[in-house]
MARBA-3410 file (N, C-alpha, C, O; in Angstrom, 1 decimal):
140
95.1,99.0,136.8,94.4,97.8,136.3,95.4,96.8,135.9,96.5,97.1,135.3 ~ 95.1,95.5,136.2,96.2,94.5,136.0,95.9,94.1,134.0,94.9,94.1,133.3 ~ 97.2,93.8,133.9,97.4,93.7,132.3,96.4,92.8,131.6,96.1,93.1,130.4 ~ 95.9,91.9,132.1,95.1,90.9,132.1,94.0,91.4,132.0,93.5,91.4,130.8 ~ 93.3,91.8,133.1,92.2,92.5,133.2,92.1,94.0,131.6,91.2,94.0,130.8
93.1,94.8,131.6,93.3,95.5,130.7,93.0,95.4,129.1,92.4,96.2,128.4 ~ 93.9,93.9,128.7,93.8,93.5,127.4,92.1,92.2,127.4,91.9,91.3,126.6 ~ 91.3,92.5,128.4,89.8,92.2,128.3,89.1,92.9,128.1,88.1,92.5,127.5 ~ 89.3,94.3,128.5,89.1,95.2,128.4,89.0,96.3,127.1,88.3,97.2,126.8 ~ 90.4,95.6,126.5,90.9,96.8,125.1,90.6,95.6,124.0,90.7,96.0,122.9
90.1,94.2,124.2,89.5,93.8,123.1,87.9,94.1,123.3,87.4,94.4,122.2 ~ 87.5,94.1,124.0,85.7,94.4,123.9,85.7,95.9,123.5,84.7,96.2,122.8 ~ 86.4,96.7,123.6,85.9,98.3,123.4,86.6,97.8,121.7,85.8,98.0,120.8 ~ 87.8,97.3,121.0,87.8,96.9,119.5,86.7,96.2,118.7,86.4,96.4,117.6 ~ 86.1,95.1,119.7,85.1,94.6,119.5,83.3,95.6,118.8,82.4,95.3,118.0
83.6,96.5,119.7,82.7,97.3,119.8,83.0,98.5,118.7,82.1,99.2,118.4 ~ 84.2,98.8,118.2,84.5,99.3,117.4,84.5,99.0,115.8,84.3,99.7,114.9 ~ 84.7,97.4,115.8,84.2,96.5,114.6,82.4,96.8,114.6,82.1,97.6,113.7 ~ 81.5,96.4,115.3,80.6,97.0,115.1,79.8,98.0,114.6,78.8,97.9,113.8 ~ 80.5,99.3,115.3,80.3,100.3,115.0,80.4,100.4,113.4,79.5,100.5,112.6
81.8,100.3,113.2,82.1,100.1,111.6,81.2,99.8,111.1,80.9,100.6,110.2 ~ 80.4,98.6,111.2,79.3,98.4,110.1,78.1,99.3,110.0,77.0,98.8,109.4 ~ 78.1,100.3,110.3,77.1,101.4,110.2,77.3,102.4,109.0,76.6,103.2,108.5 ~ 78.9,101.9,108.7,79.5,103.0,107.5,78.8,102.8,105.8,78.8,101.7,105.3 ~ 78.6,103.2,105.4,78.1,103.2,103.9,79.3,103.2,103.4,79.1,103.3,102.2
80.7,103.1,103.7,81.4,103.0,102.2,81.3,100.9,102.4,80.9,100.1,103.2 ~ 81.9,101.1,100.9,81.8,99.9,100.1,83.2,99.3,100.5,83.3,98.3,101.1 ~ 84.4,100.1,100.1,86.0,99.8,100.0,86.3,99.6,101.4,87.2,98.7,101.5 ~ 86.0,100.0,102.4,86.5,99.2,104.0,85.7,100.3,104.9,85.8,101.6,104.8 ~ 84.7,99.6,105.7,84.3,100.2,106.6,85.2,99.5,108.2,85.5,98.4,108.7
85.4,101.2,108.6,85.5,101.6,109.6,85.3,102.3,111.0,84.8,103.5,111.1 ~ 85.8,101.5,112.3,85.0,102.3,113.5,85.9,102.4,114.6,86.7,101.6,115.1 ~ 85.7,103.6,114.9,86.2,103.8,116.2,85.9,104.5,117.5,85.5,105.6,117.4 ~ 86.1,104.1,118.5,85.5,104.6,120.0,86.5,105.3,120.4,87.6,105.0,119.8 ~ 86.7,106.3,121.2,87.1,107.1,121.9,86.7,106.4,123.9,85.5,106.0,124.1
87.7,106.3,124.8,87.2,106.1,126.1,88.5,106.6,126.8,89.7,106.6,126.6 ~ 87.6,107.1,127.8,88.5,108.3,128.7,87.5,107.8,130.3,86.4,107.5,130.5 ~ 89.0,107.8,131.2,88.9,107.1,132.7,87.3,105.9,132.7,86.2,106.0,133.3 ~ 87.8,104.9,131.8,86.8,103.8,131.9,85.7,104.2,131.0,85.2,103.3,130.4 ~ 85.3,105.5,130.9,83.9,105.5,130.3,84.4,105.8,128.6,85.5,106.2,128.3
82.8,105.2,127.3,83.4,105.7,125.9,82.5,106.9,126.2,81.4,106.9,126.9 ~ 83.2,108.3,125.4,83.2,109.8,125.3,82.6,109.7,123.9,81.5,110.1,123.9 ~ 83.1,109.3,122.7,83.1,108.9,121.7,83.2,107.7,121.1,83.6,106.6,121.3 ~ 82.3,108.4,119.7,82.7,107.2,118.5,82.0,107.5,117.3,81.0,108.3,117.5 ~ 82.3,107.0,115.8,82.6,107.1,114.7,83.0,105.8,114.3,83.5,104.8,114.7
82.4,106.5,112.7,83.0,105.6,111.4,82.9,106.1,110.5,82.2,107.0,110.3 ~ 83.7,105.6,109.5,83.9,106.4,108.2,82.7,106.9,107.2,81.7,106.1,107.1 ~ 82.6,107.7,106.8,82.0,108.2,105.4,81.2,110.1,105.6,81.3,110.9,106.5 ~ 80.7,110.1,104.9,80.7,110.9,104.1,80.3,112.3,105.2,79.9,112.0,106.3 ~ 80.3,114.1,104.7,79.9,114.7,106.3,78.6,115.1,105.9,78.2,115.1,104.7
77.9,115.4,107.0,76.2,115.9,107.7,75.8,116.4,106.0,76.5,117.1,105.3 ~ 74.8,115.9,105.7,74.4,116.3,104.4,74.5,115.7,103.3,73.7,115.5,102.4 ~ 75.4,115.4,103.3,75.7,114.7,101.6,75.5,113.3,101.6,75.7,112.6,102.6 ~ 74.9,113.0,100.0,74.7,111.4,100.4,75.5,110.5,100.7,76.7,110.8,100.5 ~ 75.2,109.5,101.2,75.8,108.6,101.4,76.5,107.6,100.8,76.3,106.4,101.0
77.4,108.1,99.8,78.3,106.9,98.6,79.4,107.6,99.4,79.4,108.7,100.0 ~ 80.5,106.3,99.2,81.8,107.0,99.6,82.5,106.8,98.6,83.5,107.5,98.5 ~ 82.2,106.0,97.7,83.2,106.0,96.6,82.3,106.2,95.5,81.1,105.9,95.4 ~ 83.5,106.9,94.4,82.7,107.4,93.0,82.8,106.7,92.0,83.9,106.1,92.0 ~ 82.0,106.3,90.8,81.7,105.5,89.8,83.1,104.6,89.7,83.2,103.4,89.8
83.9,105.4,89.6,85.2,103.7,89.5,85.7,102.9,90.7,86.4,101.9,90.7 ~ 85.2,103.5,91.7,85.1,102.5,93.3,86.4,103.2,94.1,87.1,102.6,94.9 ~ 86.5,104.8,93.6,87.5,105.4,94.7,86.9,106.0,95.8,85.9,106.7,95.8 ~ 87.6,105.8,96.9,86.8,106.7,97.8,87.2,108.6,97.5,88.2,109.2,97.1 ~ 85.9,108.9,97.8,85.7,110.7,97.6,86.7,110.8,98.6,87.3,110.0,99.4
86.7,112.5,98.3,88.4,112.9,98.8,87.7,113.6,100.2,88.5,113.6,101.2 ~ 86.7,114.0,100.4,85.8,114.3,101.0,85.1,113.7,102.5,84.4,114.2,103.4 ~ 85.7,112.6,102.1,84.9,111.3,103.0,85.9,111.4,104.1,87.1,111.6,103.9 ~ 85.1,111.3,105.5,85.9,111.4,106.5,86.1,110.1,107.3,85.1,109.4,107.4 ~ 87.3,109.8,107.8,88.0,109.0,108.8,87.1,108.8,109.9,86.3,109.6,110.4
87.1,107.6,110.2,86.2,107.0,111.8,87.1,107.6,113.1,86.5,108.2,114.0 ~ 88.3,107.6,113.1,88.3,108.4,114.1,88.4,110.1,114.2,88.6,110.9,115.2 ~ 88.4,110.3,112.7,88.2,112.2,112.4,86.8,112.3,113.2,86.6,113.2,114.0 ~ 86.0,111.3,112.8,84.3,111.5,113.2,83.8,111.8,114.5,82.9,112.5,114.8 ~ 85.0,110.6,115.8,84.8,110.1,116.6,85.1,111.8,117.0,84.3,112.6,117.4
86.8,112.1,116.9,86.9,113.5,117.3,86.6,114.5,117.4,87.0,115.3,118.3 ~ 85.8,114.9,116.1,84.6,116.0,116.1,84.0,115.9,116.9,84.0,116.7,117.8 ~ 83.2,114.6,116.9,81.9,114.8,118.2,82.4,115.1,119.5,81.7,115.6,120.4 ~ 83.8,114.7,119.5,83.9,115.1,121.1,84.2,116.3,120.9,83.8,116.8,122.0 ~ 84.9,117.5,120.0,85.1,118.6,120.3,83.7,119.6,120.1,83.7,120.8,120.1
82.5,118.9,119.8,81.6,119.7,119.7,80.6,119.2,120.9,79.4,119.5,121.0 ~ 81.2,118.5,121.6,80.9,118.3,122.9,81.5,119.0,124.5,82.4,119.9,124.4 ~ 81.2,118.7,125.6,81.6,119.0,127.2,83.1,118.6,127.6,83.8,118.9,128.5 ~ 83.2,117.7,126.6,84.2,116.6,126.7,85.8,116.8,126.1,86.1,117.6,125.2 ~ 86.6,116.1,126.6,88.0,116.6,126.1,88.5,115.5,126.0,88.4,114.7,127.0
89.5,115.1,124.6,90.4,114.1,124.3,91.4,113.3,125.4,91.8,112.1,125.4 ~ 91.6,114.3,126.4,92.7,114.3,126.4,93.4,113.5,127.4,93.4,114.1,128.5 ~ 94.0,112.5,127.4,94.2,111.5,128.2,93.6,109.9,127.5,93.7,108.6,127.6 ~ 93.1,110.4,127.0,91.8,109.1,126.8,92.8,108.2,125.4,93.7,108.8,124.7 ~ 92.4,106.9,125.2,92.4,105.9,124.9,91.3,105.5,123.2,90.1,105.2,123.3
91.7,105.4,122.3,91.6,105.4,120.8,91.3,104.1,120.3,92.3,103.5,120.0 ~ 90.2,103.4,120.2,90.2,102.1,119.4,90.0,102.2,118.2,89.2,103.1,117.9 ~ 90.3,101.6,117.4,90.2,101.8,116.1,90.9,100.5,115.1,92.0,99.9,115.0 ~ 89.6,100.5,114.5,89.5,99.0,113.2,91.1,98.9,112.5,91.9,98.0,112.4 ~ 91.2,100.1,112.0,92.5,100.4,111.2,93.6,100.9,111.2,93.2,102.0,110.8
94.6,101.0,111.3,95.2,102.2,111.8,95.4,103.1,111.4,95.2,103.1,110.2 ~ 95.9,104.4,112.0,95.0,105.6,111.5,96.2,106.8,110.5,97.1,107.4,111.2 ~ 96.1,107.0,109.3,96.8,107.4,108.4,97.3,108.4,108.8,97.3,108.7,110.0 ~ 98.2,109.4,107.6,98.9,110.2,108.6,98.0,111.4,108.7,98.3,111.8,109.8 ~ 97.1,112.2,108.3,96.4,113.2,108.7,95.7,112.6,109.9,96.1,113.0,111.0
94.8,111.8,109.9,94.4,111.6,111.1,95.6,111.7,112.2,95.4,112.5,113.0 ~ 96.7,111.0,112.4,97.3,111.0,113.5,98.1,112.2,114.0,98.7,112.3,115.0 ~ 97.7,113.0,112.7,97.8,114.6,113.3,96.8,114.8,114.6,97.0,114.9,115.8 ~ 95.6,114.8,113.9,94.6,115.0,114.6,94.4,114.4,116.3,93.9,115.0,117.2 ~ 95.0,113.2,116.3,95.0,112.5,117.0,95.8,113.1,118.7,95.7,113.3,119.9
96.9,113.3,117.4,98.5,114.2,118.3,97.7,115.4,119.0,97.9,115.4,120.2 ~ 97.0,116.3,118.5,96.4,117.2,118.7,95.6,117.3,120.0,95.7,118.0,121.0 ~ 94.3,116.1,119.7,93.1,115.7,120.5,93.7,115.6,121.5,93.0,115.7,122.5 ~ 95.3,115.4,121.9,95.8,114.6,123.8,95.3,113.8,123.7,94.9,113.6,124.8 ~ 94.7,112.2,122.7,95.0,111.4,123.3,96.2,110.2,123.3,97.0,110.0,122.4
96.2,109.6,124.2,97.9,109.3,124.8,97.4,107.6,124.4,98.4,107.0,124.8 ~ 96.8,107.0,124.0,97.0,105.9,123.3,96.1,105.3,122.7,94.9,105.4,122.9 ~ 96.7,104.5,121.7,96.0,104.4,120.6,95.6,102.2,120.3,96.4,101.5,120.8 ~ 94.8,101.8,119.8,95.0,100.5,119.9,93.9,99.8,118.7,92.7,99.7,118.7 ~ 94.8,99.3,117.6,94.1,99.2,116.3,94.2,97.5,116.5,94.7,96.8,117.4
93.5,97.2,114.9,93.3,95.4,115.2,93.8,95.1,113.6,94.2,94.0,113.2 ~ 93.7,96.3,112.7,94.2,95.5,111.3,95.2,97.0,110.6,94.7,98.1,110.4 ~ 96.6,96.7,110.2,97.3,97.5,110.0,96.6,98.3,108.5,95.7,97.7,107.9 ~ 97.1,99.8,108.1,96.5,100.7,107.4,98.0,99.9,106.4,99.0,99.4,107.0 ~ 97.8,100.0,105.3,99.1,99.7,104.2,100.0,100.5,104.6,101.1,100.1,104.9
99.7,101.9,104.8,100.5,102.8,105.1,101.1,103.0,106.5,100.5,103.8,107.3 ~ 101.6,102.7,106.7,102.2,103.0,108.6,103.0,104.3,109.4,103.3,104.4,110.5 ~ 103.1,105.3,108.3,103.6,106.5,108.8,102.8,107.2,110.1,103.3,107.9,111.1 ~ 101.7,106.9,109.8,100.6,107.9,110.7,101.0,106.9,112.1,100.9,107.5,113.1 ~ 101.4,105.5,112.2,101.8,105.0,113.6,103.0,105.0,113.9,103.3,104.3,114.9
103.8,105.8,113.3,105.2,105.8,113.2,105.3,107.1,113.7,106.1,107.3,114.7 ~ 104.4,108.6,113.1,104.4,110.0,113.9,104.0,109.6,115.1,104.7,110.1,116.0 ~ 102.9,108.6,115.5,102.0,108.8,116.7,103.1,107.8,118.0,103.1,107.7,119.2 ~ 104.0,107.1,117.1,105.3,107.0,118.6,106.5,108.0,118.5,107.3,108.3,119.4 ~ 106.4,108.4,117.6,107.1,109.5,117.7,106.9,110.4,118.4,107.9,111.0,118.9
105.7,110.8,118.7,105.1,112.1,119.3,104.8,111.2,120.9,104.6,111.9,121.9 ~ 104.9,109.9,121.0,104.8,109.7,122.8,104.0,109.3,122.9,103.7,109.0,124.0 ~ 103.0,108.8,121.7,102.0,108.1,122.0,102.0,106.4,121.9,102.5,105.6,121.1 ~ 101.3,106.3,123.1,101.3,104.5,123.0,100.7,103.7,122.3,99.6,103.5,122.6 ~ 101.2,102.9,121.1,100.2,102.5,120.2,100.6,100.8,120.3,101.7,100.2,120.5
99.3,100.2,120.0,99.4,98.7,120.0,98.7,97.8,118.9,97.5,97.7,119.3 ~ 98.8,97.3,118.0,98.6,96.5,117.7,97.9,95.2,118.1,98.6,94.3,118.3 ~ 96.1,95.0,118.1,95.6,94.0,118.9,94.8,93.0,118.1,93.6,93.2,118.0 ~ 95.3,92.0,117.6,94.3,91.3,116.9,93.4,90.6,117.8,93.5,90.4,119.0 ~ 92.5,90.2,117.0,90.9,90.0,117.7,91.0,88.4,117.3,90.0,87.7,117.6
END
């Protein structure tokens, strides 16, 4: 696919990942992410809280619970409780992804990654080129 064609391509699937995000009940930054493997999305997610528990993400002084899970933790559950495999596939995501997640990430096989607003913390994009993954920075 020509680069052109590409980065039309990796702003609509972020585009679509900003969206997503707004489905999240936290208050302090909602976030979203798609998962897409050979052109098609496999996944997707957004932050907050797991199957069961209500829906606050943050507790009376406006912290987020410790509990509350990552948009692309979410995105990657569903695919491993799915037919479907990480691995190769392509990561959009609102924020960039801390450093537990980019364990996870390392793990899932997938080989690149493409966020639109940096996390304060940058370590988790700092393992994920470390580890061979292609990560980009795309503002919208």
């Amino acid at each position: 696919m020509s680069t052109q064609k590409q980065l039309k391509y990796d702003k609509a699937y972020l585009k679509m990942a900003l969206e997503w995000g707004k489905l999240s009940f936290c208050k302090r930054k909602q976030v979203g992410a798609i998962i897409v493997k050979d052109r098609m999305i496999i996944s997707d997610g957004y932050n907050g809280t797991p199957t069961g528990f209500e829906n606050f993400c943050e507790d009376e002084e406006g912290y987020t619970k410790w509990y509350v899970l990552h948009a692309e933790a979410n995105a990657i559950l569903k695919v491993a409780s799915s037919t479907q495999s990480c691995s190769g596939a392509t990561l959009y995501i609102t924020l960039s992804p801390c450093q537990s997640c980019s364990k996870l990430i390392h793990q899932a096989g997938i080989t690149r990654v493409v966020y639109c607003e940096a996390y304060k913390d940058l370590s988790g994009v700092e393992f994920l080129e470390k580890a061979g993954i292609q990560v980009e920075l795309l503002t919208l």
